[in-house]
N, CA, C and O atoms as CSV, one atom per row, in Angstrom:
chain,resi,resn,atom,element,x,y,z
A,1,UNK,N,N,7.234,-20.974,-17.833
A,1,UNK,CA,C,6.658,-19.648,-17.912
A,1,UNK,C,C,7.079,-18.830,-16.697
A,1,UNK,O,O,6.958,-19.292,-15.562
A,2,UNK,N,N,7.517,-17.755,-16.905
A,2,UNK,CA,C,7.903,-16.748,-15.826
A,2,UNK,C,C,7.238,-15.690,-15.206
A,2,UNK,O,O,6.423,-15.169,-15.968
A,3,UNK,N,N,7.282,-15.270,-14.285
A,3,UNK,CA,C,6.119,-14.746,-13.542
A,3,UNK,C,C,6.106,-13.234,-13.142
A,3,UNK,O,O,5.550,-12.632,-12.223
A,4,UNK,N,N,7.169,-12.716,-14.481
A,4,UNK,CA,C,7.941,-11.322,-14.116
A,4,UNK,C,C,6.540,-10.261,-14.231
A,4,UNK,O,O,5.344,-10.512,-14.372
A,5,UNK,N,N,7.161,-9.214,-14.124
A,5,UNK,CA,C,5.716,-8.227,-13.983
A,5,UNK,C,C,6.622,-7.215,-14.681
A,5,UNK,O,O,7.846,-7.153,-14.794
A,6,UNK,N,N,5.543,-6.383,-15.146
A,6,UNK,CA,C,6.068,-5.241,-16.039
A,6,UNK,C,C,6.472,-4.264,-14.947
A,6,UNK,O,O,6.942,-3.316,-15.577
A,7,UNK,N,N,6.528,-4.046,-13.947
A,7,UNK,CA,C,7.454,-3.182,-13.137
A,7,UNK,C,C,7.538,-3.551,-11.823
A,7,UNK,O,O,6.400,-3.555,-11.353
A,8,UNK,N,N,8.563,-3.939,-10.814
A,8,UNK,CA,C,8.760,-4.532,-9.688
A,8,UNK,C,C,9.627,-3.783,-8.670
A,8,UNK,O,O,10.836,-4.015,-8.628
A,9,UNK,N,N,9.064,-2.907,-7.861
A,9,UNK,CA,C,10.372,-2.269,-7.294
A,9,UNK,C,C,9.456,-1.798,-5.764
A,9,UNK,O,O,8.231,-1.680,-5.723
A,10,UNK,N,N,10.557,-1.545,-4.393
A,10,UNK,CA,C,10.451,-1.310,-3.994
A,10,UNK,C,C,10.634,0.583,-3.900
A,10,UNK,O,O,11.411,1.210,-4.619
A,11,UNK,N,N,9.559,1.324,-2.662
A,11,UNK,CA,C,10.494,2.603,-2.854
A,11,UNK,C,C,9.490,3.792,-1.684
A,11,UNK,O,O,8.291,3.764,-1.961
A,12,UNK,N,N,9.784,4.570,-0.722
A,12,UNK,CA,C,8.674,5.487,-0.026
A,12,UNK,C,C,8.738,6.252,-1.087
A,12,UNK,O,O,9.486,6.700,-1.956
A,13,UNK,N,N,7.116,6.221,-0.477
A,13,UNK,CA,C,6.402,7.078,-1.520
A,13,UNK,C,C,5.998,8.854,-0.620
A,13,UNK,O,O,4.979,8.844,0.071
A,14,UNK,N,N,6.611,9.890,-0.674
A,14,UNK,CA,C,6.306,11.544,0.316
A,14,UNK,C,C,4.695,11.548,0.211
A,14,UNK,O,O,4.205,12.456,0.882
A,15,UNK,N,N,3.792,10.779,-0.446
A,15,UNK,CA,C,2.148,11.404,0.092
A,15,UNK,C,C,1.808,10.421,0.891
A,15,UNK,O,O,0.585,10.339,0.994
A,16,UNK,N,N,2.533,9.448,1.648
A,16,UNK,CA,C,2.078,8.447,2.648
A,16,UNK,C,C,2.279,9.245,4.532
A,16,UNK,O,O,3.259,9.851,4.966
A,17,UNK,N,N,1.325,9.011,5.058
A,17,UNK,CA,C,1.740,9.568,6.210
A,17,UNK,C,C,2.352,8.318,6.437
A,17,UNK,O,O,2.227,7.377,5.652
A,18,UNK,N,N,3.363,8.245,8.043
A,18,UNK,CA,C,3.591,7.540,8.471
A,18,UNK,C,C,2.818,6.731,8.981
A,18,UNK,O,O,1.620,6.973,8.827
A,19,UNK,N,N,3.253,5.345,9.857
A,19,UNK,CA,C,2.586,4.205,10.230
A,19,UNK,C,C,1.440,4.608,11.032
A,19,UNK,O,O,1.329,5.782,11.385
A,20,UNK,N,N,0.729,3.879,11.291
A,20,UNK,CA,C,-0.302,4.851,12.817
A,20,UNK,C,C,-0.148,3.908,13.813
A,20,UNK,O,O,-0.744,4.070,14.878
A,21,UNK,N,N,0.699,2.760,13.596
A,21,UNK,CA,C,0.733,2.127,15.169
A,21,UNK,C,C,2.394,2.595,15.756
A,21,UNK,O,O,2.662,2.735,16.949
A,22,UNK,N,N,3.367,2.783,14.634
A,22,UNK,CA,C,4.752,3.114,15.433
A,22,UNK,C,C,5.482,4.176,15.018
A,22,UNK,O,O,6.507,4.557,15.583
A,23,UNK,N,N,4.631,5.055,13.312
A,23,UNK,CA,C,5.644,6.082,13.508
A,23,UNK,C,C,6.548,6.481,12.268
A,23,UNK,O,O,6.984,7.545,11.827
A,24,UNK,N,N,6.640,5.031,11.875
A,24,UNK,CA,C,7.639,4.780,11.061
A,24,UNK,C,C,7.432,5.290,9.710
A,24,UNK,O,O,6.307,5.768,9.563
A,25,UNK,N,N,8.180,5.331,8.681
A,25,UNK,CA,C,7.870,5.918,7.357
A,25,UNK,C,C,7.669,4.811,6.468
A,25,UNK,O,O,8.727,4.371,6.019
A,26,UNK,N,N,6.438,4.121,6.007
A,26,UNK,CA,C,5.954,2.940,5.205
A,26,UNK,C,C,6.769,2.779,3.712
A,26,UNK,O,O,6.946,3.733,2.954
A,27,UNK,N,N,7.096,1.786,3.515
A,27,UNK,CA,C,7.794,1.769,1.481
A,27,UNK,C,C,6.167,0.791,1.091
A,27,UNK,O,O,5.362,0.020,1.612
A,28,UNK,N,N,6.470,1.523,-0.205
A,28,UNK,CA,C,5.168,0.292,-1.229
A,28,UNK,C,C,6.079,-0.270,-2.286
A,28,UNK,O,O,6.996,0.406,-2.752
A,29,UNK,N,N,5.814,-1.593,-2.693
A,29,UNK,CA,C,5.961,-2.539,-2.866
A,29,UNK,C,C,4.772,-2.752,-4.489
A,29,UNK,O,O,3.690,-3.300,-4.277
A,30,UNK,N,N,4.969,-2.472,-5.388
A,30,UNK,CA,C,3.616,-3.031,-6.576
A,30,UNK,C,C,4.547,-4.144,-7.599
A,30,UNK,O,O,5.709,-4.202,-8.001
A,31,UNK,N,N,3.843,-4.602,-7.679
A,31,UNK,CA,C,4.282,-6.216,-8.305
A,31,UNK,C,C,3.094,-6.392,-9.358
A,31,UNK,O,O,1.985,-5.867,-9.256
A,32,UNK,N,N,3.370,-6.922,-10.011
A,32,UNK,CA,C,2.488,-7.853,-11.312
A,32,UNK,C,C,2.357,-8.731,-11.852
A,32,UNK,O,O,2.710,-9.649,-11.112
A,33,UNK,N,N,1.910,-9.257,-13.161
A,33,UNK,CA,C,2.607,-10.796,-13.738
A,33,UNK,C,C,1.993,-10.182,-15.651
A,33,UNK,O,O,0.927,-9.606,-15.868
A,34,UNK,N,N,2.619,-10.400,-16.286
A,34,UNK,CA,C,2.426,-9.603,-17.681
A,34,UNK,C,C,1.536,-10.672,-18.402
A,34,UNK,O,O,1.009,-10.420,-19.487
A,35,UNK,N,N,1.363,-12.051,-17.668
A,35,UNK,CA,C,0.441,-12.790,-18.328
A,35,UNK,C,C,-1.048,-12.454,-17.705
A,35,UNK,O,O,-1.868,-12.352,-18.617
A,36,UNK,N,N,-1.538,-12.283,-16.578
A,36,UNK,CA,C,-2.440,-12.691,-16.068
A,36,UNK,C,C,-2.848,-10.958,-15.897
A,36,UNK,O,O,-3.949,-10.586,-15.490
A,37,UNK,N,N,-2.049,-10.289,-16.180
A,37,UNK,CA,C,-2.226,-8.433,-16.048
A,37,UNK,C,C,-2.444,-8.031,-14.673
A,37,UNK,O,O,-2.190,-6.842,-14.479
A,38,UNK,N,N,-2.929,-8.825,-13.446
A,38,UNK,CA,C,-3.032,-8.426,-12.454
A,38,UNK,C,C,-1.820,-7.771,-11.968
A,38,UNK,O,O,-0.715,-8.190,-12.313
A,39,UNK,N,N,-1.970,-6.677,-11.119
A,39,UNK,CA,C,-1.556,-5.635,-10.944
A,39,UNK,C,C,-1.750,-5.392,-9.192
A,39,UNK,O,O,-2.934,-5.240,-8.890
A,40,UNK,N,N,-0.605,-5.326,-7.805
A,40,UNK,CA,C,-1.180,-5.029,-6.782
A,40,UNK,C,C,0.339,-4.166,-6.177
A,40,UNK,O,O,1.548,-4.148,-6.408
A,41,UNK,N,N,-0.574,-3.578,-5.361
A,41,UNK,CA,C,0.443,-2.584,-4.749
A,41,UNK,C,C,0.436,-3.010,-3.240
A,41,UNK,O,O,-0.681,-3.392,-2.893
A,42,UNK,N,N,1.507,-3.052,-2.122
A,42,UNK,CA,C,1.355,-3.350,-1.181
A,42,UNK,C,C,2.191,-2.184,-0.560
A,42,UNK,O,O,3.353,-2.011,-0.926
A,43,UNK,N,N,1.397,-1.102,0.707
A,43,UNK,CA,C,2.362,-0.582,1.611
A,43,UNK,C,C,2.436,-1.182,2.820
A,43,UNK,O,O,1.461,-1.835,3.191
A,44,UNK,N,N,3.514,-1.085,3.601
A,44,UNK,CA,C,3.963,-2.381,4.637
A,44,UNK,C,C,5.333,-1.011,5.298
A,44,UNK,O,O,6.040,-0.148,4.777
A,45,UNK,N,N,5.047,-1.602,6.846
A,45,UNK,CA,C,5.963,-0.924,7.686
A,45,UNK,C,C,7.128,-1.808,7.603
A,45,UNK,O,O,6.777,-2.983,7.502
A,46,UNK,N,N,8.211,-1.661,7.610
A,46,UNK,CA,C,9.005,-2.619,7.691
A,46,UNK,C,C,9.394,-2.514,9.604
A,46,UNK,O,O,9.907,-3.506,10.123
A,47,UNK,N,N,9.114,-1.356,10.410
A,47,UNK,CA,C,9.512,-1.717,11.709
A,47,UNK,C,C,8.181,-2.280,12.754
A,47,UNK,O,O,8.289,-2.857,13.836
A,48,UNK,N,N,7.003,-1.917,12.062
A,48,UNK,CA,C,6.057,-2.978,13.042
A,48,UNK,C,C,5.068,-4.129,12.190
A,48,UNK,O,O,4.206,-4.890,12.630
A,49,UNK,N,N,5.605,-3.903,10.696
A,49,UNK,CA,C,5.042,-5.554,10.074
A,49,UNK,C,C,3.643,-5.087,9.566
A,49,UNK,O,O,2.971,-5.840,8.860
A,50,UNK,N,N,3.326,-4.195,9.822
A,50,UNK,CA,C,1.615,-3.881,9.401
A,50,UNK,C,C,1.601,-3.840,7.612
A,50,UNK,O,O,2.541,-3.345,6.991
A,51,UNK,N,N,0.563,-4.354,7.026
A,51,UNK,CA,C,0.676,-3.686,5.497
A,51,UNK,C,C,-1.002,-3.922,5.092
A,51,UNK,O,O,-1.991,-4.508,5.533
A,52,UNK,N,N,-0.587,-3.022,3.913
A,52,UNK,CA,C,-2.356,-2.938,3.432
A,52,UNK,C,C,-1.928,-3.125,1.725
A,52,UNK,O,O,-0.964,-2.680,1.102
A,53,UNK,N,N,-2.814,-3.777,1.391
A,53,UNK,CA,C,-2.735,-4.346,-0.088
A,53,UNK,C,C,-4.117,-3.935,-0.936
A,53,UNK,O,O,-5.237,-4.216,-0.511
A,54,UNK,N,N,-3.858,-3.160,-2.321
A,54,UNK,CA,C,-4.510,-3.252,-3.197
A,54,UNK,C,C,-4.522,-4.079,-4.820
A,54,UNK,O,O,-3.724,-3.880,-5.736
A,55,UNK,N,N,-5.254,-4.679,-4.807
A,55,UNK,CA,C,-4.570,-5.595,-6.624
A,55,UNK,C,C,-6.067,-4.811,-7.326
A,55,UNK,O,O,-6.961,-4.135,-6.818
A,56,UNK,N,N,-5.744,-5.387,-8.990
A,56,UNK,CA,C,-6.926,-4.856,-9.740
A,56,UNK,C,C,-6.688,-5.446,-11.089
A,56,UNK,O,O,-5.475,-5.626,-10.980
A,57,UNK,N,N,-6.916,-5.774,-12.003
A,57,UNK,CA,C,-6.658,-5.892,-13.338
A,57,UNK,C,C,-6.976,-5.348,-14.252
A,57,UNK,O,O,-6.374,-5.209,-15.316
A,58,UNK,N,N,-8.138,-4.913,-13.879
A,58,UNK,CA,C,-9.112,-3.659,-15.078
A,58,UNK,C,C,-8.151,-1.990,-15.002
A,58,UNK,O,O,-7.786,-1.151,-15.825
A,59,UNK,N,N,-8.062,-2.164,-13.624
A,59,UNK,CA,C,-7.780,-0.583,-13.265
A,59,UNK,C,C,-6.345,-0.471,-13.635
A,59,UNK,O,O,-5.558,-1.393,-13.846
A,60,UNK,N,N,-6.068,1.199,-13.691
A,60,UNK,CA,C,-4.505,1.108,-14.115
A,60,UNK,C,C,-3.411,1.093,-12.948
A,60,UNK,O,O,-3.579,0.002,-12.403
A,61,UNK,N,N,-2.701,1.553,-12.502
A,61,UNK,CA,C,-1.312,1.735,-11.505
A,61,UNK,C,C,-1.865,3.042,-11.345
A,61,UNK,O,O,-2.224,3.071,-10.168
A,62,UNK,N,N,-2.076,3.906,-11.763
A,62,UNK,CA,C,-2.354,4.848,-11.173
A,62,UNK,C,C,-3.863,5.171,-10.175
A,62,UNK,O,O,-4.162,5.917,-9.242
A,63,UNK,N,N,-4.407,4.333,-10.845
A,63,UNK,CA,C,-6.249,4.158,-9.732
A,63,UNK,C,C,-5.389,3.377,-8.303
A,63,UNK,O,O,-5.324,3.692,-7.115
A,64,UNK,N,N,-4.892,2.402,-8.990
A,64,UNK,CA,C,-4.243,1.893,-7.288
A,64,UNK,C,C,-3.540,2.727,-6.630
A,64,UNK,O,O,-4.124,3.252,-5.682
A,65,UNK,N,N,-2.179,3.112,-6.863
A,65,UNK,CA,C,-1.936,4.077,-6.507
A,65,UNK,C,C,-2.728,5.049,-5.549
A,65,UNK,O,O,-2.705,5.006,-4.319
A,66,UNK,N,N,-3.519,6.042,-6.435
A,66,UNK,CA,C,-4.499,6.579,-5.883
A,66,UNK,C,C,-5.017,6.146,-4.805
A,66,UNK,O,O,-4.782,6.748,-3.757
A,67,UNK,N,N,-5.959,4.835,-4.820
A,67,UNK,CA,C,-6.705,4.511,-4.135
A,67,UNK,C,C,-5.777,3.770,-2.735
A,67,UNK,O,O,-6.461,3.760,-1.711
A,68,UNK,N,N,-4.962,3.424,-2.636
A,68,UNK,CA,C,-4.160,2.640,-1.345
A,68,UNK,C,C,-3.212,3.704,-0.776
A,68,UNK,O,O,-2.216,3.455,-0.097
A,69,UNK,N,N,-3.717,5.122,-1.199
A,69,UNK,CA,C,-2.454,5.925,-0.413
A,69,UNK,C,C,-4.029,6.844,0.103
A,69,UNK,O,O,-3.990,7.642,1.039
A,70,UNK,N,N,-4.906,6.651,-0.425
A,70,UNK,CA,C,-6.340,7.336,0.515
A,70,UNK,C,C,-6.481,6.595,1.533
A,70,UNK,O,O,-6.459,7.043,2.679
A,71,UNK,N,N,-6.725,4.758,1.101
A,71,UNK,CA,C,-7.104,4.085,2.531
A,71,UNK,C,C,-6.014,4.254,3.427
A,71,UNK,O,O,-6.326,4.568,4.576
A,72,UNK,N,N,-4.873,4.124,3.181
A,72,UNK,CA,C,-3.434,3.974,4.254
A,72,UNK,C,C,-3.510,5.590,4.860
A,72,UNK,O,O,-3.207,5.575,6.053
A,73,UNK,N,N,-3.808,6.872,4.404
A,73,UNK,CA,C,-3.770,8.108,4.714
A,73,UNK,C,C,-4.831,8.053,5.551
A,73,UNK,O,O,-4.684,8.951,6.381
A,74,UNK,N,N,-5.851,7.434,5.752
A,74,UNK,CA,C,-7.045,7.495,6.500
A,74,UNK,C,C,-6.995,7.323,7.354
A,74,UNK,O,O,-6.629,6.188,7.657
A,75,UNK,N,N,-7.389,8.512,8.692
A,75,UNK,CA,C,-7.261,7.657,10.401
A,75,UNK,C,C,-8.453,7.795,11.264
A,75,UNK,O,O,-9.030,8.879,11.348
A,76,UNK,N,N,-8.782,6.923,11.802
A,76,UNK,CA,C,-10.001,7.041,12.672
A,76,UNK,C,C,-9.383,7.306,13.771
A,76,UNK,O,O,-9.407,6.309,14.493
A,77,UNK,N,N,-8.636,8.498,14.424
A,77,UNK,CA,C,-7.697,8.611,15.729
A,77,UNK,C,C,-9.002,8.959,16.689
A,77,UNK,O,O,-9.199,8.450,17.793
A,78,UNK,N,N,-10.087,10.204,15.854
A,78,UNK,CA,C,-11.355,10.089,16.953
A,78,UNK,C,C,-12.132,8.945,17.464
A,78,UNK,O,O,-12.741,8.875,18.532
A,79,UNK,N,N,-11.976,7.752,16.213
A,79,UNK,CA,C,-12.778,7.015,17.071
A,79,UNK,C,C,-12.297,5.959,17.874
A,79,UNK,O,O,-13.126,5.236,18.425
A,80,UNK,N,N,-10.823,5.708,18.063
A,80,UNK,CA,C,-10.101,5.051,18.338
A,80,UNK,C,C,-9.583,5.656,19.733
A,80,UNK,O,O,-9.480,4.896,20.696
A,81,UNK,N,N,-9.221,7.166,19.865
A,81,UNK,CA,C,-9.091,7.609,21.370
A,81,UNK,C,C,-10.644,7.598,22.368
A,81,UNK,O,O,-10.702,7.628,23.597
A,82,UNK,N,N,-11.528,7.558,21.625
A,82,UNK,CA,C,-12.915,7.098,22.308
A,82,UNK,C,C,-13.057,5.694,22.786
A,82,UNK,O,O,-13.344,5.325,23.925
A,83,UNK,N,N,-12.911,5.269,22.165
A,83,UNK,CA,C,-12.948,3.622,22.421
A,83,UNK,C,C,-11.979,3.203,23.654
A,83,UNK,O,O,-12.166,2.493,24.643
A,84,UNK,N,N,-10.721,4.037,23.117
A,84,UNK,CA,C,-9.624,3.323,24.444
A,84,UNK,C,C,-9.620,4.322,25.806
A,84,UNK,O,O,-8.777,4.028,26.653
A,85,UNK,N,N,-10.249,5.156,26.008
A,85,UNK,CA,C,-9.563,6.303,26.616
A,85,UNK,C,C,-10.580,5.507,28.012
A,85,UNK,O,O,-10.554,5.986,29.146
């Protein structure tokens, strides 16, 4: 049994800001398996290694989508220059 997914591709996506630790411009990564329907999207820096992952099976590609380019767009820079400053 093979473990292909109904769509597999790498690619940047223009509504991602860049990284927040180096800068860089993030690619996502969504993978699947057509037996098991699970469904996950991964964005990942390729120059400092960071990535954030969403999977789902109920939901479609587009709720993920959606939803992992809100958390990855999200920055706590206020509460993070408080903390370190």
């Amino acid at each position: 049994m093979s473990n292909e997914f109904l769509h597999n591709y790498d690619s940047e996506n223009p509504n991602l800001k860049p990284c927040p630790f180096c800068g860089n411009n993030p690619v996502w990564h969504l993978q699947g398996n057509i037996y098991t329907l699970k469904k996950t999207i991964i964005i990942k820096c390729n120059q400092c290694g960071v990535e954030m992952k969403v999977s789902a099976k109920k939901n479609s590609i587009d709720w993920l989508i959606e939803t992992i380019e809100e958390k990855w767009n999200k920055r706590y820079t206020k509460l993070i220059y408080e903390r370190f400053r």
